[in-house]
C-alpha positions in Angstrom: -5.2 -2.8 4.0 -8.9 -1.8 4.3 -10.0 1.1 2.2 -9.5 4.2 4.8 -9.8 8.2 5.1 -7.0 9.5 5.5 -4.6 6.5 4.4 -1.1 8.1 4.1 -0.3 5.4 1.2 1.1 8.1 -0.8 3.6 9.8 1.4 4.9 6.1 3.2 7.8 6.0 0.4 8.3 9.6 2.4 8.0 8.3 5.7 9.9 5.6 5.0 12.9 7.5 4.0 12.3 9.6 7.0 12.3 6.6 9.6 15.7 4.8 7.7 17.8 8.4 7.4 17.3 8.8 10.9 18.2 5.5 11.7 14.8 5.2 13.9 15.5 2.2 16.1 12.6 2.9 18.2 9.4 4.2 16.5 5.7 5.9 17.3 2.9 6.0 15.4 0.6 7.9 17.7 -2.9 7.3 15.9 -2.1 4.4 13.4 -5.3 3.6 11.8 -4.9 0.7 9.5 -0.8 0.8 11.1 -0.1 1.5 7.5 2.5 3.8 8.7 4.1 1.6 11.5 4.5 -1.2 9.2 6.7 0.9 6.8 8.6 2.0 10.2 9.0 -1.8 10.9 10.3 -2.6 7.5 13.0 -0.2 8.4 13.7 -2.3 11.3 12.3 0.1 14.1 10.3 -1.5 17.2 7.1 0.2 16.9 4.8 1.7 19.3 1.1 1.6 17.3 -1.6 3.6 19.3 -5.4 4.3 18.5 -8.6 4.6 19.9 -10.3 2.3 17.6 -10.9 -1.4 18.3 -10.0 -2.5 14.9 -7.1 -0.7 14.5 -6.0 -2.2 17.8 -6.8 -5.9 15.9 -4.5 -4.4 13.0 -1.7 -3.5 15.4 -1.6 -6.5 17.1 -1.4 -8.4 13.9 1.1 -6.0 11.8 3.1 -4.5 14.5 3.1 -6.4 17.7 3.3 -10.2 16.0 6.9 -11.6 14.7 6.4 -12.9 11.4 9.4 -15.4 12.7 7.4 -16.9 15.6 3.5 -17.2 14.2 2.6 -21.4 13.5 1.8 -21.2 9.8 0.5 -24.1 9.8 -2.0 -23.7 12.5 -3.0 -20.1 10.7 -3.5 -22.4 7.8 -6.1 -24.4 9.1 -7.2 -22.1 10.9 -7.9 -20.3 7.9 -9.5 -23.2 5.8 -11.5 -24.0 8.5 -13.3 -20.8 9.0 -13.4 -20.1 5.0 -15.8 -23.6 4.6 -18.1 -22.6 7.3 -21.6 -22.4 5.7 -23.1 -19.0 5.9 -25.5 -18.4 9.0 -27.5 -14.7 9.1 -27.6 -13.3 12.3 -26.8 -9.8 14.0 -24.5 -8.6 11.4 -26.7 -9.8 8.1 -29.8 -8.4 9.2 -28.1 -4.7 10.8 -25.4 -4.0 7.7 -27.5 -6.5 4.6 -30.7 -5.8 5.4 -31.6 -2.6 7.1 -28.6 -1.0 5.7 -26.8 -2.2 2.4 -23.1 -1.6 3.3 -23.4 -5.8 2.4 -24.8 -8.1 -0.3 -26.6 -10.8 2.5 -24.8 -13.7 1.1 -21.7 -12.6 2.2 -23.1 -10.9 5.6 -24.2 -14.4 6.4 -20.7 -16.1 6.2 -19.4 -12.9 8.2 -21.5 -13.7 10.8 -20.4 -17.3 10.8 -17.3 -16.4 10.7 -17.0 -14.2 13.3 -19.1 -16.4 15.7 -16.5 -19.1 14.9 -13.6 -17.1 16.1 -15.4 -15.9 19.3 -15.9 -19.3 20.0 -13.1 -21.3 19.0 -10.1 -18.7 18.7 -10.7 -16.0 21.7 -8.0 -15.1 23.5 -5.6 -17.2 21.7 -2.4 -15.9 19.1 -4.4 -16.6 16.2 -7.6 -14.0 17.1 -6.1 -10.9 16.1 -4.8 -12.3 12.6 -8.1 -14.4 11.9 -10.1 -11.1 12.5 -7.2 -8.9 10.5 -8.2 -11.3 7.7 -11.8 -11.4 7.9 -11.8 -7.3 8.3 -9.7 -6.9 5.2 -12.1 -10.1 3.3 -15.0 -7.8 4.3 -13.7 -4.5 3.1 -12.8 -6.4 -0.2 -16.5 -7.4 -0.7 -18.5 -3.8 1.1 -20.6 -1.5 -1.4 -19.3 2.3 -0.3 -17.1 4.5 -1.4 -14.6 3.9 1.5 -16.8 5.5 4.8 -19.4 4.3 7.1 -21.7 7.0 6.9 -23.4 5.9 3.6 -23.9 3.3 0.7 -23.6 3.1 -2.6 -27.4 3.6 -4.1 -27.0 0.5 -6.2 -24.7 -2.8 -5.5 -21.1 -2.1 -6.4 -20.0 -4.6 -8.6 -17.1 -5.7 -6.2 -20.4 -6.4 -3.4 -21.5 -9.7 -5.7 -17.7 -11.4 -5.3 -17.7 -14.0 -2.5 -15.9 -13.6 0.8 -12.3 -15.1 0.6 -10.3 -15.3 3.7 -6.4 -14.4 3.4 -3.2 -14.5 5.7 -2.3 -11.3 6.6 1.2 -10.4 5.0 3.5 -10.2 8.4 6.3 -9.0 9.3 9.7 -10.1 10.9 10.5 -8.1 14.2 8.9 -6.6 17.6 6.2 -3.9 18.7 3.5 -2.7 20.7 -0.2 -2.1 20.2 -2.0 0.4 22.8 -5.4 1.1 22.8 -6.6 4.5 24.4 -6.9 8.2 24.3 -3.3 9.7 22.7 -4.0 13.0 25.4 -3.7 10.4 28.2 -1.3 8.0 26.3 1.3 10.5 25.1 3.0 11.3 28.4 3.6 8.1 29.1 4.7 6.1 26.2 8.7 6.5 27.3 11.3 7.8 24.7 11.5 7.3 20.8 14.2 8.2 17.7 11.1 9.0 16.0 7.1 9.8 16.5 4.8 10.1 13.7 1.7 12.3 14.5 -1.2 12.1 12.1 -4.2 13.3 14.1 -7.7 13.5 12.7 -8.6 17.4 11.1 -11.8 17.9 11.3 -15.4 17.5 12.7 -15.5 13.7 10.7 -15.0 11.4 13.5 -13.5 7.6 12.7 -15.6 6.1 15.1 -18.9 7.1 12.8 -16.9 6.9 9.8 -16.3 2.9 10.6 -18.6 1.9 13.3 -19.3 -1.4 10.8 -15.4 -2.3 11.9 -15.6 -1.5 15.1 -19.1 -3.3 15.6 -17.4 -6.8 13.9 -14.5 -6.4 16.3 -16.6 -6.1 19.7 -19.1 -8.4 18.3 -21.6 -6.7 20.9 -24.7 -6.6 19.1 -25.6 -3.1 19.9 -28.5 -1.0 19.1 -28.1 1.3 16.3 -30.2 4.2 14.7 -30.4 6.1 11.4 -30.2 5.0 7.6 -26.7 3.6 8.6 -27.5 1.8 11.6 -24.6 3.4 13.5 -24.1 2.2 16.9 -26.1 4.0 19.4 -22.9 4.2 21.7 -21.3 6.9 18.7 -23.9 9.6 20.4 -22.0 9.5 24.5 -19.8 12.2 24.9 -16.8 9.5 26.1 -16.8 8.3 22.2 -16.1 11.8 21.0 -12.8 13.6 20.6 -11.0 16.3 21.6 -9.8 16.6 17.9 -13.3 16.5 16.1 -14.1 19.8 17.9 -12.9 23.2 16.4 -12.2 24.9 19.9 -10.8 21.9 21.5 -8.5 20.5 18.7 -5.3 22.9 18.7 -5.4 22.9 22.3 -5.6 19.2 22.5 -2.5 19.1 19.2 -0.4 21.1 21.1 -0.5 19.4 24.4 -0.2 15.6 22.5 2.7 17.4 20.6 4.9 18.9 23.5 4.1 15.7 25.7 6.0 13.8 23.4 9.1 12.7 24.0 11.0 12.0 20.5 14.4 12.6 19.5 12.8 13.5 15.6 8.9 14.4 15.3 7.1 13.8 12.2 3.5 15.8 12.3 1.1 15.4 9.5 -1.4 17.4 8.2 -3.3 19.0 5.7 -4.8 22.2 4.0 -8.5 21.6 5.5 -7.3 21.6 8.8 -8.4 23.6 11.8 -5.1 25.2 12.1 -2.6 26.6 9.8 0.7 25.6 8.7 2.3 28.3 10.9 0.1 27.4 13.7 1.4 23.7 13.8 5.6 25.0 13.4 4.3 26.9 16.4 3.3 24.0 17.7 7.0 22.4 17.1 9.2 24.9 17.9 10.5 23.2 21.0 12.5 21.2 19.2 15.4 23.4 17.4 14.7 23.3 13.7 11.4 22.2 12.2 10.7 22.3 8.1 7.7 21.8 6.0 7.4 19.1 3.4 3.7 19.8 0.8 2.5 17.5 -1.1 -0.4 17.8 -3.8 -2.9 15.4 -3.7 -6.5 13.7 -4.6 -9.2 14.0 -2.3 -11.3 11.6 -0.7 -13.2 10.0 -3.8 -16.5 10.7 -2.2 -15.8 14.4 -3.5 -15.1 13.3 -7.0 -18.9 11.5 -6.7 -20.2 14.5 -5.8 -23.2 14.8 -2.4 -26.5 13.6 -3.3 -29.8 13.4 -1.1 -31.5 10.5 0.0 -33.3 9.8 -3.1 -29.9 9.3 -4.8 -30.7 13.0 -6.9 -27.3 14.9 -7.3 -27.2 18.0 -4.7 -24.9 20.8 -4.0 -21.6 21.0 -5.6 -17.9 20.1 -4.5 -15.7 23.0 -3.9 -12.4 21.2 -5.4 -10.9 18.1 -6.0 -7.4 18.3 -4.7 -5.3 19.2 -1.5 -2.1 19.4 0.0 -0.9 17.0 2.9 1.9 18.4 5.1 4.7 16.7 6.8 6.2 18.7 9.5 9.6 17.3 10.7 11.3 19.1 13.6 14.4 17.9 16.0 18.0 18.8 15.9 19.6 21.1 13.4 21.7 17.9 12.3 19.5 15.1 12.0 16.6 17.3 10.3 19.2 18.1 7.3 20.0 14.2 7.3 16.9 13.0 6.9 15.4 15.8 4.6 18.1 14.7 1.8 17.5 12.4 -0.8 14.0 12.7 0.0 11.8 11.4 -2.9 10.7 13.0 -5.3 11.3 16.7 -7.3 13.9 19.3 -5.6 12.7 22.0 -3.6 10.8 24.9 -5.2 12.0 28.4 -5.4 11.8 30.5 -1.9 8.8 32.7 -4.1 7.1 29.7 -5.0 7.7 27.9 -1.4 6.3 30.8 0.0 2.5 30.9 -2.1 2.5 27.1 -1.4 2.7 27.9 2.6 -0.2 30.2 3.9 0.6 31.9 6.8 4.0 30.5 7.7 6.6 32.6 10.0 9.3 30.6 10.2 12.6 31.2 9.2 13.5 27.5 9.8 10.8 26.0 7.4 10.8 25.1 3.8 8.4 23.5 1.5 9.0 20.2 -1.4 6.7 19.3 -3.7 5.7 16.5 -5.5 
């Protein structure tokens, strides 16, 4: 898995509990990212539904959700793979945008990216192998990048990671069936049919993945296009049809709340967290179509970029970070029954006291809910 905001590695042992008590035979992960989650609801033996806007994540789902380990050739993947590892390095496009202008790159491996990457527009397009040949070049590139995990910026000076060479590797598959949908979850959610289980983890503020890794979604459409700014983001981040409905303070609960009640999910799994737009009451608001909804909390770490600290250009150390740690909320409504099913044997600590449950949960007006920690 590429490094990744937001990454819900932490709460998958969670999830994955969730997805197997409720005996999840059909699964959605609404905005999958990396498809970190939809793999663990694949383990589980679910068929997976794996939606996002992003081009790369759409290369991840069809390589992690939609592909049966059972059925790929191995050993055309193989060769595949040997072949494109031996290509000699070639600069083009993505040397000089992300090596040389920018330094998300050390050029020796931005060369053999761009050879790479030509190679499987060339020889591999359209064919079973393109999405897992890119899946492994993404994750060989994100192995060998010089930033703390975002787009936006660069380390000041080469992390020590940036001078290993690129290595191509098979993606880790798994055995089974799913889908992998590209668009807008607003437009999507209506009309995805009927699950066991939905897993919501919308983005929660103003920081918009399409800026955040616009270095993935450039190597994916291999378009070339023109960029601006210190970070040679593509130019196409500043049209309105890029941005989000859930980037935008006014817009987003509006926008939640629609994707939530369109929805149609025996169990629903929302996730969230305490430097969100809307409260914890808010999203059991949000829920409370379905007949019992509780809150799960969970501390912990922040993005690492707030453990650095925010310096300006000149690399001088500016401003200060407010605090280090947060809490990530699961929300989990749907029948009385099943809710109490899955909710046992959760991992982790018991429940907290209703006192302590209650200073952990701003805000919250629900009867219904209760908090676990961990």
């Amino acid at each position: 898995m590429i490094k990744y905001l937001g990454s819900k590695r932490r709460l998958v042992p969670v999830l994955e509990h969730l997805a197997r008590a409720a005996g999840a035979r059909r699964a959605l992960d609404l905005f999958t990212g990396t498809t970190r989650v939809a793999q663990a609801f694949k383990r589980q033996g679910a068929v997976v539904t794996a939606v996002d806007t992003a081009r790369y994540a759409e290369v991840f789902a069809r390589s992690y959700v939609a592909t049966d380990a059972e059925v790929v050739d191995r050993c055309r993947l193989a060769a595949a793979l040997d072949h494109l590892q031996h290509l000699p390095g070639e600069p083009g496009y993505f040397t000089e945008t992300f090596c040389v202008r920018s330094r998300f790159f050390q050029p020796h491996n931005g060369a053999r990216v761009d050879a790479i990457r030509q190679a499987i527009a060339d020889e591999f397009a359209g064919s079973p192998l393109e999405p897992l040949l890119l899946t492994s070049l993404l994750e060989a590139a994100d192995r060998v990048d010089s930033t703390t995990g975002l787009q936006m910026a660069y380390v000041k000076e080469w992390a020590p990671r940036s001078y290993r060479p690129l290595e191509l590797r098979a993606p880790v598959l798994l055995p089974g069936q799913g889908r992998a949908l590209r668009g807008d979850a607003c437009a999507l959610a209506p009309t995805l049919g009927s699950f066991d289980l939905a897993y919501l983890d919308p983005p929660y503020n103003q920081h918009r993945y399409f800026t955040n890794y616009h270095v993935w979604e450039t190597l994916v459409a291999w378009d070339a296009p023109a960029h601006y700014g210190v970070a040679c983001k593509r130019v196409d981040s500043r049209d309105p049809s890029t941005r989000s409905p859930f980037n935008a303070k006014r817009a987003m609960p509006a926008a939640l709340a629609k994707v939530v009640a369109d929805v149609d999910c025996e169990l629903l799994i929302l996730s969230y967290n305490d430097e969100a737009w809307v409260t914890v009451g808010e999203l059991e608001e949000m829920c409370a179509h379905h007949s019992e909804v509780r809150v799960l909390a969970y501390d912990s770490a922040r993005y690492v970029g707030a453990r650095i600290g925010i310096h300006d250009p000149s690399g001088r150390r500016v401003g200060t970070v407010s605090h280090l740690r947060n809490r990530e909320y699961l929300v989990v409504a749907g029948p009385p029954a099943t809710v109490r099913r899955v909710l046992e044997g959760l991992p982790g600590p018991p429940a907290p006291s209703p006192r302590a449950a209650a200073r952990a949960r701003p805000r919250a007006r629900s009867a219904r809910s209760a908090v676990v920690d961990r």
